[in-house]
N, C-alpha and C positions, 0 to 999 in steps of 0.2 A: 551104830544103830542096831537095834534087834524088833522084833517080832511084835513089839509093845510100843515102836514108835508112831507117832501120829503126827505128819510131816505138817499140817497146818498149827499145831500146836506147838511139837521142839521144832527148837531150833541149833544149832549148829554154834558151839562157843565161838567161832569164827563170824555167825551172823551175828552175833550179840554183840560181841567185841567194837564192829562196824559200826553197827545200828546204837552203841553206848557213845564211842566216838562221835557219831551223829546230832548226839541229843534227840534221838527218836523214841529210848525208849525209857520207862524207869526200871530197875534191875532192883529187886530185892533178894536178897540174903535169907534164906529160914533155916539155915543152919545156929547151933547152940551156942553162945557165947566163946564159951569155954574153943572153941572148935576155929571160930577165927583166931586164933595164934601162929596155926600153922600156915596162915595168909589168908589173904581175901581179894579179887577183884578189887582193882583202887573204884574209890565212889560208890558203893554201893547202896543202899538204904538196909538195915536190918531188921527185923520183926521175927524172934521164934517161929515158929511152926504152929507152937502149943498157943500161942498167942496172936497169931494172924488174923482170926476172924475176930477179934475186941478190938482190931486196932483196924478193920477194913476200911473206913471211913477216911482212913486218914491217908489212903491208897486212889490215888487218881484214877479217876473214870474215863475222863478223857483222853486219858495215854496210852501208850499199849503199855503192858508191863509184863516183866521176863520175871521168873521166879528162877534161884537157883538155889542148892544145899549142895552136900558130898558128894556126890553119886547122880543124884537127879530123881531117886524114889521120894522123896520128901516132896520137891517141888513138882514134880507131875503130880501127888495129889492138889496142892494149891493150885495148881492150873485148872486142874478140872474142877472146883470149889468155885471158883472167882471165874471161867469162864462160864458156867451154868450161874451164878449172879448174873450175870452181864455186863464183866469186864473184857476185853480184847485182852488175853493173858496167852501168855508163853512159859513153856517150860526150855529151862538151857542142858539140851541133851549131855548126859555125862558130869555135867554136875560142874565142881571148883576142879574136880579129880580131872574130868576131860578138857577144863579147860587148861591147866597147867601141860597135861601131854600135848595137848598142840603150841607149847611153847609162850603162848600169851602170858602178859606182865603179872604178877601179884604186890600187894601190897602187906606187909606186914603191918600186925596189929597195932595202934598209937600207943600201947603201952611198951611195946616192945622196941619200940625209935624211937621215944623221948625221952 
């Protein structure tokens, strides 16, 4: 956590994890194509970054939804976009990167297992 977190906004890849387990929340992907080979969250939905807002519609309202990329500078701005829409949106602190250092599962790309 640093100086830039907004504790009603991130959350903790340990909440997400939970809360995905759950079926609480939808978790989308805004990292590039290309960038999931190095894994991904199993399940996740994906939508560029550069493409997120042409495809908002098709991002539930009623859900909450957790935005993740590399790092988490990417999906902290989708959080703030879609939560000033007025989506119930979350950013997943640390990105794919924190979530792998706290040891949580990934899944490898379907190109690269079948």
């Amino acid at each position: 956590m640093n100086v830039f977190t907004n504790l009603d906004e991130d959350w903790a890849p340990e909440d997400v994890a939970a809360r995905l387990e759950r079926g609480e929340i939808e978790l989308i992907d805004v990292r590039e194509t290309y960038e999931r080979e190095a894994g991904h969250v199993p399940a996740p939905a994906t939508i560029e970054l550069e493409r997120l807002a042409a495809n908002a519609e098709t991002i539930p309202k009623d859900r909450t939804v957790v935005f993740q990329c590399r790092l988490g500078a990417r999906s902290a701005m989708a959080t703030r976009a879609f939560r000033a829409a007025g989506w119930d949106a979350h950013n997943q602190i640390g990105g794919r990167e924190g979530w792998v250092e706290r040891g949580l599962p990934l899944t490898r790309a379907w190109w690269r297992t079948h």
